[in-house]
Structures are given as structure tokens and as C-alpha cells.
ROSE-178289 format. One line per 8 residues: number of its first residue (from 1); their letters; for each residue x, y, z of N, C-alpha, C. Coordinates in steps of 0.1 Angstrom, whole numbers, plus 5000, padded with zeros to 4 digits. Example, Ala and Ser with C-alpha at 12.3 -4.5 7.8 and 13.67 -1.06 7.14 Angstrom:
2
1) as) 5132/4943/5078/5123/4955/5078/5132/4967/5078 | 5128/4978/5071/5137/4989/5071/5129/5000/5079 .
***
This chain:
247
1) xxxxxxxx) 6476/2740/8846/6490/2741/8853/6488/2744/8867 | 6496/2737/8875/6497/2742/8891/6502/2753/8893 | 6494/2759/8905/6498/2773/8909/6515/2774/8913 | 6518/2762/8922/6530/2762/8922/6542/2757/8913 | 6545/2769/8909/6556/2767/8897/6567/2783/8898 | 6579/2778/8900/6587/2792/8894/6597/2793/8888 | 6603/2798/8889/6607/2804/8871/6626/2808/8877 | 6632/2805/8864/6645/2811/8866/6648/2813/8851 .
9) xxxxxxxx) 6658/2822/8848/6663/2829/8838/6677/2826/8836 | 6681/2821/8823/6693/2815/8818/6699/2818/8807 | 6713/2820/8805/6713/2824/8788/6719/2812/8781 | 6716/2807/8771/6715/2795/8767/6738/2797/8757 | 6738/2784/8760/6755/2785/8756/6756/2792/8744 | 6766/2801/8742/6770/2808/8727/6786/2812/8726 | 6790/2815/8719/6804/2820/8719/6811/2830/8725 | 6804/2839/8731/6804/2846/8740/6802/2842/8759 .
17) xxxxxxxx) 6801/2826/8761/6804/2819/8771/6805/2810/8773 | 6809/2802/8762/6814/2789/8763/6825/2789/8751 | 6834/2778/8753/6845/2774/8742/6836/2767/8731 | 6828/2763/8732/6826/2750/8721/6812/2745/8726 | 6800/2743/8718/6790/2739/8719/6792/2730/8730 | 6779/2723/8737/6780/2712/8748/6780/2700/8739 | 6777/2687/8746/6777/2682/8742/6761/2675/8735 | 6748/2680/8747/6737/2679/8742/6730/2696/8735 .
25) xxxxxxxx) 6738/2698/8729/6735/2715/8720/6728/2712/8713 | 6725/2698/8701/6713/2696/8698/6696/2694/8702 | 6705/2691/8711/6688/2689/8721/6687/2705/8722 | 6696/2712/8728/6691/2730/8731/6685/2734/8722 | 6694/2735/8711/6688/2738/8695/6672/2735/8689 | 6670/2722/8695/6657/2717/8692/6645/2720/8701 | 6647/2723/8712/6642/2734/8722/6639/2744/8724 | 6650/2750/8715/6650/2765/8713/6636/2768/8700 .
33) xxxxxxxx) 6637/2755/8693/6630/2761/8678/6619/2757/8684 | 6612/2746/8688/6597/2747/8698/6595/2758/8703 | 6600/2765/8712/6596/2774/8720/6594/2790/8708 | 6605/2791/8701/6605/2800/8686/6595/2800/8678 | 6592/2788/8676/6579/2784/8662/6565/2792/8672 | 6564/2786/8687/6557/2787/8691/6550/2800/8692 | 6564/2812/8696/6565/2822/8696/6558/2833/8686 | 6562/2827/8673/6559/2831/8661/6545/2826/8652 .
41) xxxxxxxx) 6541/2817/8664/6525/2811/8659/6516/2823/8668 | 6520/2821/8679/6509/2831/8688/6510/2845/8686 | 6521/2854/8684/6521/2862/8683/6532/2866/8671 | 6522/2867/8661/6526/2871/8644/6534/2885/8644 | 6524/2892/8647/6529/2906/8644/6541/2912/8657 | 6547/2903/8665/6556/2909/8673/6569/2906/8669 | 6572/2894/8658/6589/2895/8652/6586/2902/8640 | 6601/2901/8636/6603/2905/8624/6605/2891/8614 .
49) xxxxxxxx) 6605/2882/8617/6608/2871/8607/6590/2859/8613 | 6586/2850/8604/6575/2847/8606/6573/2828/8609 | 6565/2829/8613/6563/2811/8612/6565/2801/8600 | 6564/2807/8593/6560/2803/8577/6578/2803/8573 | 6582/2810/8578/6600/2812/8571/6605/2802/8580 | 6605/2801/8594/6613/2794/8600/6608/2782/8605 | 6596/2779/8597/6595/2765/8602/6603/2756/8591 | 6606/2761/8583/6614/2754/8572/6629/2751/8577 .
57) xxxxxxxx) 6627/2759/8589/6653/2755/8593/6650/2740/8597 | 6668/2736/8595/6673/2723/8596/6674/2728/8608 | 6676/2715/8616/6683/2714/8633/6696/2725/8631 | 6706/2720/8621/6714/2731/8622/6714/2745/8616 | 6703/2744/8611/6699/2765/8616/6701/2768/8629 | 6689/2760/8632/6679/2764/8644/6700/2767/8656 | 6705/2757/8655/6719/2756/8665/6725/2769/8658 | 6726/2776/8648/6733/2783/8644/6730/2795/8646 .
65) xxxxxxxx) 6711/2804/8651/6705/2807/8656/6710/2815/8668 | 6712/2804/8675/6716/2802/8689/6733/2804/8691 | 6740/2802/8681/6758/2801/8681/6762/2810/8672 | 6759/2822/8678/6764/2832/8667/6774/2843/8680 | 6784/2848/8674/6792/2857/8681/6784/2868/8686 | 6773/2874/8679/6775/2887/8682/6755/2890/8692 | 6756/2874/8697/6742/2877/8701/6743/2867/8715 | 6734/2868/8725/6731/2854/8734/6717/2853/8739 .
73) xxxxxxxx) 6710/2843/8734/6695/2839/8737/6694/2836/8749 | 6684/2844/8759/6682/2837/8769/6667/2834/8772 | 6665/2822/8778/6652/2820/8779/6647/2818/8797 | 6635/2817/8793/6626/2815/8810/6623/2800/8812 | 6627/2796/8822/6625/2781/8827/6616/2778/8838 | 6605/2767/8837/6594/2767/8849/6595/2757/8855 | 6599/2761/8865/6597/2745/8874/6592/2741/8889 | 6583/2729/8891/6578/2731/8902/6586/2736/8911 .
81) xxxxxxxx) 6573/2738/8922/6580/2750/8935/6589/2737/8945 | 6585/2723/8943/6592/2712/8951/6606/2714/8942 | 6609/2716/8931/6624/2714/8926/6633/2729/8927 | 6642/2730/8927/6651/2739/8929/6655/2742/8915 | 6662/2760/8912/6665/2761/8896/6673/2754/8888 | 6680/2743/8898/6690/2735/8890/6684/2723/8884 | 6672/2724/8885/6663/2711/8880/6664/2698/8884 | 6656/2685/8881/6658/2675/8889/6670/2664/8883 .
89) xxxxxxxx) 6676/2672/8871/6683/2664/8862/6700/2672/8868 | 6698/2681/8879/6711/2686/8875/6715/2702/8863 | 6707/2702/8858/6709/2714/8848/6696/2723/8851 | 6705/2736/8850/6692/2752/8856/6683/2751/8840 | 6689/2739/8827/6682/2744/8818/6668/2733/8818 | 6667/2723/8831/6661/2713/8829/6641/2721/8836 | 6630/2715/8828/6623/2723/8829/6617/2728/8823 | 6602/2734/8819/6595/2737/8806/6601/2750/8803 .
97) xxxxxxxx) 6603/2755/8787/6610/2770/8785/6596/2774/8784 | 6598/2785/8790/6582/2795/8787/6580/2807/8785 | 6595/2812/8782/6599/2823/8778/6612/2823/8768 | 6615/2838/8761/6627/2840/8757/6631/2852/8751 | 6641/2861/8747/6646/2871/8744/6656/2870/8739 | 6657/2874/8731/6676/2880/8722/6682/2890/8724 | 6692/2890/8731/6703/2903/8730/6713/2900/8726 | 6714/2910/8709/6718/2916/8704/6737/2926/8711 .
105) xxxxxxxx) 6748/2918/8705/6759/2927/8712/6772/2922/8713 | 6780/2928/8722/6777/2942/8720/6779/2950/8712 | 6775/2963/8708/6774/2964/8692/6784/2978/8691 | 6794/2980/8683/6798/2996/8685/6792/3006/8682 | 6800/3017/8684/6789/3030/8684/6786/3034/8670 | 6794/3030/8664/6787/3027/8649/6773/3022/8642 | 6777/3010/8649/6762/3000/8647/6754/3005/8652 | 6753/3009/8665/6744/3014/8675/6733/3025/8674 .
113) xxxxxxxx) 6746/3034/8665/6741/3047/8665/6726/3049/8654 | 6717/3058/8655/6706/3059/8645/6705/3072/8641 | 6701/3076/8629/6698/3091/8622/6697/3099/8633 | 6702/3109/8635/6703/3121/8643/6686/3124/8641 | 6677/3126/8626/6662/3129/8630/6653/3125/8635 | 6658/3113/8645/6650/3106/8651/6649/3110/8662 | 6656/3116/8669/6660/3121/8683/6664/3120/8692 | 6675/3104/8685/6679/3099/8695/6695/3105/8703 .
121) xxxxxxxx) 6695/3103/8720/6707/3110/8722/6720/3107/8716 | 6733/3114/8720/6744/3107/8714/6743/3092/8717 | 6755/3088/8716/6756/3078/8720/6777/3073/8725 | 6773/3069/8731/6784/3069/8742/6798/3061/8736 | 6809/3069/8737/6820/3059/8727/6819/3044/8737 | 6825/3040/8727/6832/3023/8728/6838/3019/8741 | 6847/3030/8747/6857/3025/8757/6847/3029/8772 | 6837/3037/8768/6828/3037/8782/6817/3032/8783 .
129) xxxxxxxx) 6812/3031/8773/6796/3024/8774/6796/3011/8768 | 6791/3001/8770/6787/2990/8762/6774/2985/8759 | 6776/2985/8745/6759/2990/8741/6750/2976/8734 | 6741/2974/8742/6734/2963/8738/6717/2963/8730 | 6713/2956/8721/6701/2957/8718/6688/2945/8723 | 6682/2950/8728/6675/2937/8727/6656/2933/8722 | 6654/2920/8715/6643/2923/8705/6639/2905/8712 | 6627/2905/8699/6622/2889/8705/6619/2883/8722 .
137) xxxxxxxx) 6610/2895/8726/6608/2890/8738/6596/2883/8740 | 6597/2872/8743/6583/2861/8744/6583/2854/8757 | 6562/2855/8762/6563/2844/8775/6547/2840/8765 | 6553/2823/8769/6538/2817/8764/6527/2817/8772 | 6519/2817/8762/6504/2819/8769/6499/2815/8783 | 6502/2804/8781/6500/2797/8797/6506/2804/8809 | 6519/2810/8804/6522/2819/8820/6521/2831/8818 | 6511/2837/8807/6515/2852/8808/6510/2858/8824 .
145) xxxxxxxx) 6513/2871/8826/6503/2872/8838/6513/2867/8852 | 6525/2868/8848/6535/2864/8860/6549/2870/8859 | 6550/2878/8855/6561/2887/8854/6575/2876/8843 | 6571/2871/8836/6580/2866/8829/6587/2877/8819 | 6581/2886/8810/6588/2897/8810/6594/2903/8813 | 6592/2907/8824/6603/2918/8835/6614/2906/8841 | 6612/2894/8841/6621/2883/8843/6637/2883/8834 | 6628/2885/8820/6640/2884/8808/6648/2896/8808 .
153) xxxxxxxx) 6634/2909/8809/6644/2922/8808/6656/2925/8817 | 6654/2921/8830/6661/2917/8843/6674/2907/8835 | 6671/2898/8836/6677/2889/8827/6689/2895/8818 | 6682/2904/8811/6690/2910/8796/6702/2920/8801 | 6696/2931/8809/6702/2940/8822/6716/2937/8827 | 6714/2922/8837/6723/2917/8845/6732/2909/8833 | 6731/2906/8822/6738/2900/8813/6747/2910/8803 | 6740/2919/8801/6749/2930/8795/6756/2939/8809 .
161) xxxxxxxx) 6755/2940/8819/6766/2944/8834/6776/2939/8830 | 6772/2920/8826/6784/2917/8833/6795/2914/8822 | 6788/2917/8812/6797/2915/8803/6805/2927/8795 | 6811/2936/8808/6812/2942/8803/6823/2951/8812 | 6834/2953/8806/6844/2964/8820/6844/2976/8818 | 6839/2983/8811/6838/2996/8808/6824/3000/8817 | 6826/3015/8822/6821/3023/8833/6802/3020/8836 | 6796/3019/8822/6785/3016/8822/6779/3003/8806 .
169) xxxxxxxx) 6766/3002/8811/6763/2996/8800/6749/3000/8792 | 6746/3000/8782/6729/3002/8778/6726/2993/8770 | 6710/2992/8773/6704/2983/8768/6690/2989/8760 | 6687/2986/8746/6683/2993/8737/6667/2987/8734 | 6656/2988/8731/6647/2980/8724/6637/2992/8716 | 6633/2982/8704/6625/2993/8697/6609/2986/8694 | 6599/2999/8694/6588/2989/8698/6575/2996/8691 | 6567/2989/8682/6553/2995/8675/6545/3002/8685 .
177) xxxxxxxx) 6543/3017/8684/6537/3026/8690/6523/3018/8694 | 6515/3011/8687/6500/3003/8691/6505/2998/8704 | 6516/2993/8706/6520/2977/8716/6517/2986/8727 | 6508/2993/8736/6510/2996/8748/6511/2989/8761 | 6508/2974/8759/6514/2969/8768/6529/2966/8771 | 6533/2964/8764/6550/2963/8757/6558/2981/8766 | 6554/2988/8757/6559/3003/8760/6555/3004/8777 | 6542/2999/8786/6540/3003/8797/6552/2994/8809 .
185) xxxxxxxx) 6553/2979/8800/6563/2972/8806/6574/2978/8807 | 6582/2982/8798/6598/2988/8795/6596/2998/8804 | 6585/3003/8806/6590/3020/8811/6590/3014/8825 | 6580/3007/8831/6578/3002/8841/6597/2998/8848 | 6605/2991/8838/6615/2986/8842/6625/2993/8839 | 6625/3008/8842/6639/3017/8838/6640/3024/8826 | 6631/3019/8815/6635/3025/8801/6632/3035/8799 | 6635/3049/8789/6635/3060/8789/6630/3059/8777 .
193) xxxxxxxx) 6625/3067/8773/6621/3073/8757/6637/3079/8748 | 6639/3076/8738/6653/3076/8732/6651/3077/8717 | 6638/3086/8711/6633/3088/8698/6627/3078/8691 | 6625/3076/8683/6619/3077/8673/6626/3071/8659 | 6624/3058/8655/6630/3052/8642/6625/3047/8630 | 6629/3043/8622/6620/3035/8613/6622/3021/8613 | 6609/3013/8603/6609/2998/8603/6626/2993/8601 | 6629/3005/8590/6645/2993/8582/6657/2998/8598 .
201) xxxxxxxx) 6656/3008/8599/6665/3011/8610/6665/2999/8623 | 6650/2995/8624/6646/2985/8635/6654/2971/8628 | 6649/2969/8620/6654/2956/8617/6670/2953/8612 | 6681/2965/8609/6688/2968/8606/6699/2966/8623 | 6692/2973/8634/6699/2974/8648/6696/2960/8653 | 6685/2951/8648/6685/2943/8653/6688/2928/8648 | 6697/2928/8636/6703/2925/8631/6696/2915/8622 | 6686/2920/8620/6678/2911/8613/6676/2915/8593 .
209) xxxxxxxx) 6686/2922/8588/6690/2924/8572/6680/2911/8566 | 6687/2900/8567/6680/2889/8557/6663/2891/8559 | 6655/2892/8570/6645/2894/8572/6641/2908/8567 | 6646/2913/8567/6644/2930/8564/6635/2923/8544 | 6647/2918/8541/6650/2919/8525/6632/2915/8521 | 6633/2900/8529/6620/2892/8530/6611/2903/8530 | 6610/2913/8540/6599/2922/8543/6594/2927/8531 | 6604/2934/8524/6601/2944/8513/6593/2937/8504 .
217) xxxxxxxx) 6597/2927/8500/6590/2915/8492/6572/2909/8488 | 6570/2915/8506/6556/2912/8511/6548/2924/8512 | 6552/2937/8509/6549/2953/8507/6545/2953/8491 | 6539/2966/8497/6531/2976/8483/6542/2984/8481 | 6546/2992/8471/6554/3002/8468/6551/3015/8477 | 6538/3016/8485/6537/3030/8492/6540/3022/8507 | 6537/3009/8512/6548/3001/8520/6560/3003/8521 | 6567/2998/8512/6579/3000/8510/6584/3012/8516 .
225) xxxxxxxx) 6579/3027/8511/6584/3041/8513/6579/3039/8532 | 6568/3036/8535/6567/3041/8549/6571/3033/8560 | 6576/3018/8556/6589/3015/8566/6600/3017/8562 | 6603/3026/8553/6619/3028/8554/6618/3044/8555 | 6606/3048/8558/6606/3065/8561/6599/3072/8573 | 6592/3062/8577/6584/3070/8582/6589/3062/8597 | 6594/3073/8608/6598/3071/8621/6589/3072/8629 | 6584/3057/8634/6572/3058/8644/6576/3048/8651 .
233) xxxxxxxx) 6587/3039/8652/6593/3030/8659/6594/3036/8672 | 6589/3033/8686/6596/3038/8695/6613/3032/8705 | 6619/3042/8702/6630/3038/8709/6632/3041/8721 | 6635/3026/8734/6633/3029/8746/6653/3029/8749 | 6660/3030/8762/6667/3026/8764/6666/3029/8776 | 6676/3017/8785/6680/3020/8799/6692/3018/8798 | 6699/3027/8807/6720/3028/8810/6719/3023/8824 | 6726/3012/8825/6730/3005/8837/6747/3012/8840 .
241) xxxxxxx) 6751/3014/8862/6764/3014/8858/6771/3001/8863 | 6783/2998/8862/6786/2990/8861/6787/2987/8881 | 6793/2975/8889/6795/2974/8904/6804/2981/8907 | 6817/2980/8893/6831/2991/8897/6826/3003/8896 | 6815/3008/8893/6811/3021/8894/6804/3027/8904 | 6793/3018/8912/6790/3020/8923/6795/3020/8937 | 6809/3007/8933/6815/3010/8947/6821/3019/8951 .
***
């Protein structure tokens, strides 16, 4: 790959900012699941759902994925340093994806909230905070080593701001104690330590239930008891405030 290449961050269309799919959403859709499969080939142990499950979706999974109310996928786009982020076609989506993240939202304080014995703080009502999760964060191999990471989390940040008129916003991730690079990243970008969870709590905030079910399935019975008991998930969070709050 040439040195000269850079990168812009986009959230791919969803019901949360568009009226109605585009008109080439299949092509997105089909885009999205390459870069996903890929995701889930290289690095196994960082989803919660697997190669092996999702290489089985129709095109319209993979679109439905992507077109759900309560989430918006954004990914990382590379493109030479001669073209601009609107690509040479006209669209910021034109360009190899080389990254991507899911946020999760916004969720109420219901949803949001986790067992008090985990340690995590309150959590902020409805009408002032707006509370986001975010999971599935991937940069492919070829660009790791370039801030593509801190691109999406940036990314995820400015996307839960702005979607949002209440005073401030937060943004949530939960992450296997081993992952130190993961945990050095987040802290690096604002995140706080915010206790302590378990496997089902994780996959439960991140709205991943059907995959949860799958999990238990692939467990020993003394499995079973220590992701649904034993709190070693770390929970990070950063509170952004909103522009009407700083001016």
C-alpha cells in the first residue's frame, strides 16, 4: 500500500438519518458484510457473534444490520492523498473501508443502567444525558498502526454530540481485561474506568441477546455460571458536553 493514503470517517445511512434507504444501499450492505466477515476472520475473539454465524446472512440481513432504529454503523474510508474525502465518484463513501464501529443508541437509563455491584456510577436521567454504547471496533490489518481507532472513537463522540439536545452526552464501551491494547487506547481518548460487568450484562448493553443465546450453547456448565457471574468486563465511559453547553 502507498504511504500516501488518508482516511475519513462516515456513518453509513440508517433511520436515524435518512428517510429511506438510498438507492445503491445494496451495494452498502454488501460492503459492509466484506469489511464484517473480514473483521470476524482476523480477529475472533474481539466480537461477540462469529465468522461461522454470519457468513451464512442474505444481502438482506447483512442491509438490515445496517437499518435498524436503535444503532448507526460507522466506518473508516482510505483514500489516496491526490483525492479529496468526497472521493473520485462524488461520494465521502467512495474508497477502500478499512475500518468500522457500532454505536449502539440512544439507549434510556433503563437500558443503560448496570447492577449497582459492579461499580458502576449513577447514571444520568433521560432529559440530561444521552447515553450511547459503543462495541465492534475494527481497523484492518493493512492500516493498523495509523490511528484508525481513535478515528472511529472520534467518530462515535462527535456522532453521539450531535445527536443529541440534552445538556450532555456519554459514550459507553466494555472491554476483556487481557485486551491492553484496547483499554490503553480508550483511556488514551477520554475514557474513565466506570466498573466492572459481566459477559451477559456486555452482550445484553450491546444489544446483542440473539448472540448471547448462541454463546451459552458453545459453554461448559461452569462457563455458563462465569459469564453470567463473574464481573471482569471492564467498563470504560467518556461524558461529552454538548456546544449549547460550552458556549
Amino acid at each position: 500500500m502507498a504511504p500516501q493514503t488518508t482516511y475519513s470517517t462516515h456513518a453509513l445511512p440508517c433511520p436515524q438519518t435518512s428517510g429511506s434507504p438510498p438507492a445503491d444501499f445494496a451495494s452498502i450492505a454488501q460492503r459492509y458484510a466484506t469489511l464484517r466477515l473480514e473483521a470476524l476472520l482476523t480477529s475472533p475473539k474481539a466480537f461477540a457473534s462469529s465468522h461461522a454465524i454470519e457468513s451464512t446472512f442474505t444481502l438482506e440481513e447483512w442491509a438490515a444490520c445496517i437499518w435498524k432504529d436503535d444503532r448507526v454503523v460507522l466506518v473508516c474510508v482510505a483514500h489516496p492523498a491526490s483525492q479529496d474525502a468526497e472521493g473520485a465518484e462524488g461520494s465521502p463513501l467512495t474508497g477502500d473501508w478499512v475500518g468500522s464501529a457500532i454505536l449502539r443508541g440512544p439507549l434510556s437509563a433503563r437500558d443503560y443502567a448496570l447492577p449497582p455491584e459492579g461499580g458502576a456510577p449513577p447514571v444520568g436521567m433521560d432529559d440530561v444525558e444521552t447515553k450511547w454504547q459503543m462495541t465492534a471496533v475494527f481497523a484492518s490489518a493493512a492500516h493498523r498502526g495509523r490511528g484508525i481507532g481513535k478515528m472511529l472513537i472520534q467518530a462515535g463522540k462527535d456522532y453521539a454530540l450531535k445527536q443529541t439536545a440534552n445538556p450532555r452526552a456519554g459514550l459507553r464501551v466494555m472491554i476483556h481485561p487481557d485486551n491492553l491494547v484496547v483499554l490503553s487506547l480508550y483511556s488514551a481518548t477520554g475514557f474513565v474506568d466506570a466498573g466492572r460487568t459481566t459477559g451477559k450484562e456486555a452482550y445484553r448493553t450491546n444489544g446483542d441477546i440473539s448472540s448471547w443465546a448462541l454463546k451459552l450453547k458453545s459453554l461448559t456448565e461452569e462457563e455458563k455460571v462465569y459469564w453470567s457471574t463473574a464481573r471482569v468486563a471492564v467498563v470504560l465511559e467518556w461524558l461529552g458536553q454538548t456546544r449549547t453547553q460550552l458556549d
